[in-house]
N, C-alpha and C positions, 0 to 999 in steps of 0.2 A: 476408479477415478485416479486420475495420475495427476503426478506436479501442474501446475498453472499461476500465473497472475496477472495481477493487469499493473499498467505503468501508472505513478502517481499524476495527478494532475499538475501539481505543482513543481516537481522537477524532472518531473521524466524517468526517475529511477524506479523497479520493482517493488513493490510492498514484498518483503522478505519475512518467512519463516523465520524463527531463532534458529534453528541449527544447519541456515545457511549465512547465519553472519558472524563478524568479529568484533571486536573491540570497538573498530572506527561507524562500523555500519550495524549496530544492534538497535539502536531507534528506530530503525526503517523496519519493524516487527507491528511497532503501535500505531493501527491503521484507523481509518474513518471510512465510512459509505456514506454516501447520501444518495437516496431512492431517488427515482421518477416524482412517487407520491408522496415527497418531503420527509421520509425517514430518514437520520442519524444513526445508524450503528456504527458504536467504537469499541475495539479492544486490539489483541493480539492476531497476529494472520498466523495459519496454521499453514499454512504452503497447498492446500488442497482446497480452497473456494471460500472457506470461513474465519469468518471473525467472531472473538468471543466466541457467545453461545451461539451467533447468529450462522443459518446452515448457506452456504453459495451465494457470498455477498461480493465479491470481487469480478461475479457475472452479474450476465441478467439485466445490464444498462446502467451499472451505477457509475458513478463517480466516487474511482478511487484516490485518496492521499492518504501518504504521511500523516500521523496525528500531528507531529511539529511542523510540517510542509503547511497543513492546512491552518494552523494556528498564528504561525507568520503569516498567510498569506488574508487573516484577518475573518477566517470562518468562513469561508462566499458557501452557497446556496448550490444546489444543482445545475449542472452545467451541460448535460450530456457523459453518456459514457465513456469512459476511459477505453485507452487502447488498451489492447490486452501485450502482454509482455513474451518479446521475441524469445528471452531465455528462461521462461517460462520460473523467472527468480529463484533458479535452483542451479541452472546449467550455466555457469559463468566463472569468470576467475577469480580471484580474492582481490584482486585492485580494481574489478568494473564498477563494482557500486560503494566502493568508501569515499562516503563526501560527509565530512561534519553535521551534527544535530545542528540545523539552520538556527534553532534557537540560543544558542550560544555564540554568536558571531553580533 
């Protein structure tokens, strides 16, 4: 299994690995799933399909965000699956995904 992610629902940007971000974009790590069948799983994306302990949560029909994307955006519920991410959150430059922790604005 190779790199992969899906786009957040809430800004459009990658759920990012740690050791593909920096300073400005290391929030973009702490992700949220929400199931088809109302599951929450929250932790860390690993750049390979998982969160936390959870095994290939970023497939499979979920609804990916930002743990702070989704938290501004007020916790919403499942929505359908997230698009899966053209640079697969690994293959990019270092200024495609630095946008501030939304929660600090």
């Amino acid at each position: 299994m190779g790199f992969f992610s899906a786009n957040c629902k809430g800004c459009g940007h990658p759920a990012l690995c740690e050791n593909a971000t920096n300073s400005i974009n290391r929030w973009m790590t702490d992700v949220v799933a929400l199931t088809p069948n109302g599951s929450i799983l929250i932790g860390p994306y690993d750049g390979y399909g998982r969160i936390g302990i959870w095994e290939e949560t970023v497939d499979y029909g979920n609804s990916v965000w930002h743990e702070a994307c989704w938290e501004v955006a007020g916790k919403p519920g499942y929505d359908g699956p997230s698009d899966s991410a053209g640079d697969q959150g690994w293959f990019f430059d270092d200024p495609d995904h630095d946008m501030a922790d939304p929660r600090l604005s």
